[in-house]
N, C-alpha and C positions, 0 to 999 in steps of 0.2 A: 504494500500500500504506500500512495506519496500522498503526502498532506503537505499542506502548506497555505498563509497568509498571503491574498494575492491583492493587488493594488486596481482599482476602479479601470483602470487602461492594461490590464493583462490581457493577452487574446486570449486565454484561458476561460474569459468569464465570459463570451462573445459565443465560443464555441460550446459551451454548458448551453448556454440558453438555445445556439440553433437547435441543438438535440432534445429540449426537454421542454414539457408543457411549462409557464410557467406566466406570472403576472406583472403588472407593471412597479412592483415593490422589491421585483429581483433585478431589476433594470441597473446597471453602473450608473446613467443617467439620474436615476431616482436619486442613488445612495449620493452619488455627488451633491444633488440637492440640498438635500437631507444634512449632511454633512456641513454643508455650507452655511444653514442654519444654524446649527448646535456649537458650532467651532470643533468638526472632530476631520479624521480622517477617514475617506470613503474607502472600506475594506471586504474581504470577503475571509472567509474558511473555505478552499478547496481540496478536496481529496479526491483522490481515483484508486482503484483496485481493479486490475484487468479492463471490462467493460462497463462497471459501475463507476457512476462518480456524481460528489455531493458537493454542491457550492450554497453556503450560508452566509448573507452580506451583513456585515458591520459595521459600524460608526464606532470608532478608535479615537478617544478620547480621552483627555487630563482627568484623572481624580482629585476632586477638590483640598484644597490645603489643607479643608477643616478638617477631613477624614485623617492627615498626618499620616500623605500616602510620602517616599521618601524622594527630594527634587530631581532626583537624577532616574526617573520611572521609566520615562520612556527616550531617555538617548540610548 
């Protein structure tokens, strides 16, 4: 199995959706939206196994200070 965190412009996530039913909330387009909103980064979870494969979109984002997440989280 390959997993991996794939970025709003991977052909990855172009080629998931010709293959698979799916709606306009899996869209890179959306997630970019979406992202652009929140202050996050437009992300996915992609994995493949042989002919199987799962892509889950994310918005990648700061944990707030208050939670006393630690400043160096996401370099």
């Amino acid at each position: 199995m390959n997993a991996d965190f794939i970025s709003h412009d991977d052909a990855r996530w172009r080629q998931f959706l010709k293959n698979t039913k799916h709606d306009c909330y899996h869209l890179p387009e959306y997630a970019e939206i979406a992202a652009a909103d929140e202050d996050a980064l437009p992300t996915a979870f992609y994995a493949e196994d042989g002919q199987a494969a799962c892509l889950i979109p994310l918005l990648v984002r700061p944990i707030p200070a208050a939670l006393n997440a630690p400043a160096d989280w996401f370099d």
